[in-house]
Kinemage of the C-alpha trace (Angstrom):
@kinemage 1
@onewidth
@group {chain A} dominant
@subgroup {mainchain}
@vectorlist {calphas} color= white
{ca unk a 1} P 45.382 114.243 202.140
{ca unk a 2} L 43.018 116.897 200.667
{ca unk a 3} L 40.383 114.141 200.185
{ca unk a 4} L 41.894 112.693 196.630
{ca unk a 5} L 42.027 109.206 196.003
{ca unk a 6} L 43.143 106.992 193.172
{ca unk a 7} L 39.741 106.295 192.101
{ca unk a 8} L 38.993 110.362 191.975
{ca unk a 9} L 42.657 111.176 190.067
{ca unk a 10} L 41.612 108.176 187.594
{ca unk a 11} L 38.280 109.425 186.895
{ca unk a 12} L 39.646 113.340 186.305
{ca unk a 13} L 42.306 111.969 184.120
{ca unk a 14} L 39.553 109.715 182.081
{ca unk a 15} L 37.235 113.480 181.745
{ca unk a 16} L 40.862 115.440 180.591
{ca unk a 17} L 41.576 112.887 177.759
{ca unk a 18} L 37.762 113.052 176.577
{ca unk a 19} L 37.913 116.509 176.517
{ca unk a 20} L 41.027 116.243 174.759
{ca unk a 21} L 39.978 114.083 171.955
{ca unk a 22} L 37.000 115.665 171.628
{ca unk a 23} L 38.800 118.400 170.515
{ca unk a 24} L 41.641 116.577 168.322
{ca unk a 25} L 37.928 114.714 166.606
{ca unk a 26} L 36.152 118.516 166.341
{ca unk a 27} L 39.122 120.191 164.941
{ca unk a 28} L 39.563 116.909 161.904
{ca unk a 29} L 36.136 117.753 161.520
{ca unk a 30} L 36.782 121.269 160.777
{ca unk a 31} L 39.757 120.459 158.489
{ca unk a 32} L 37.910 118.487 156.411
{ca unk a 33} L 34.789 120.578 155.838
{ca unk a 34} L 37.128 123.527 155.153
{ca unk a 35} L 39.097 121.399 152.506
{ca unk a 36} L 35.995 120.043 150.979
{ca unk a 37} L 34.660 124.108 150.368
{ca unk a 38} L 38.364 124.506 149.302
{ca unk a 39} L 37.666 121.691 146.409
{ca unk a 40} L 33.861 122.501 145.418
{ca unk a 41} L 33.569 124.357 142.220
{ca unk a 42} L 32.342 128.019 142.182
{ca unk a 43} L 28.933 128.611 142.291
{ca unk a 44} L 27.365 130.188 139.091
{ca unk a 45} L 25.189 133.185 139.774
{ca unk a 46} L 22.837 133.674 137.399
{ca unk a 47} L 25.197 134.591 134.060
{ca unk a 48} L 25.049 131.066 133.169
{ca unk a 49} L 23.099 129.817 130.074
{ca unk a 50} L 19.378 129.360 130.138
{ca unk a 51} L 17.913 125.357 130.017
{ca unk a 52} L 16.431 124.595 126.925
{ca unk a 53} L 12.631 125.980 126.764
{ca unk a 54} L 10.179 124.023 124.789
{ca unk a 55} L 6.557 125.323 124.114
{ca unk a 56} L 3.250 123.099 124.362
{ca unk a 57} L 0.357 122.673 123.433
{ca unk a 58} L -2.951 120.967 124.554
{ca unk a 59} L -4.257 118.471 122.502
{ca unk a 60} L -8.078 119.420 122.390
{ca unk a 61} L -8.831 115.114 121.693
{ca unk a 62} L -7.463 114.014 124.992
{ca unk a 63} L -6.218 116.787 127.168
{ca unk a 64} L -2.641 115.504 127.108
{ca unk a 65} L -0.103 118.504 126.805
{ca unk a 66} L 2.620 117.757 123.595
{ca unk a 67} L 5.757 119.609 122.661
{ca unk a 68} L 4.664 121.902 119.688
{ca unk a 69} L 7.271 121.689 117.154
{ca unk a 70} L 7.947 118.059 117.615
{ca unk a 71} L 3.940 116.423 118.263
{ca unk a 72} L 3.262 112.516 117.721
{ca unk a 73} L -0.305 111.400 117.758
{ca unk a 74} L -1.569 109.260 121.021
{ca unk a 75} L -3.679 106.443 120.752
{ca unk a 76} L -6.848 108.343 120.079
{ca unk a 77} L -7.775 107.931 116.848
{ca unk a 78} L -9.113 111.601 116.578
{ca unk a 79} L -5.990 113.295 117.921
{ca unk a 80} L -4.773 116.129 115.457
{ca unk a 81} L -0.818 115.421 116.081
């Protein structure tokens, strides 16, 4: 009668259940990436404090760029530092 068979019922009730937990898997998805922005901490925006800046300088011997304040001499025995 209207040309359905057990074989055609079984195979629309197989597509309805993947549709279904395809949605029951998309919406956990959803969940968790909303609880996971819900638990990140605040982004700062630019008010925050600065990284610590050092200055350098080249050393004219051998090219090799040293912190300024703090320089140790390389191997070169007519480094400066």
């Amino acid at each position: 009668m209207f040309g359905f068979g057990f074989s055609k019922l079984a195979v629309l009730v197989g597509i309805v259940v993947a549709v279904w937990y395809g949605f029951k898997y998309i919406g956990q998805l959803d969940k968790a990436r909303k609880q996971a922005r819900a638990n990140k901490p605040p982004r700062q925006s630019g008010g925050g404090t600065a990284p610590d800046v050092e200055d350098t300088v080249q050393c004219p011997a051998c090219g090799a760029y040293v912190v300024a304040k703090t320089a140790s001499p390389c191997e070169r025995p007519d480094c400066p530092y």
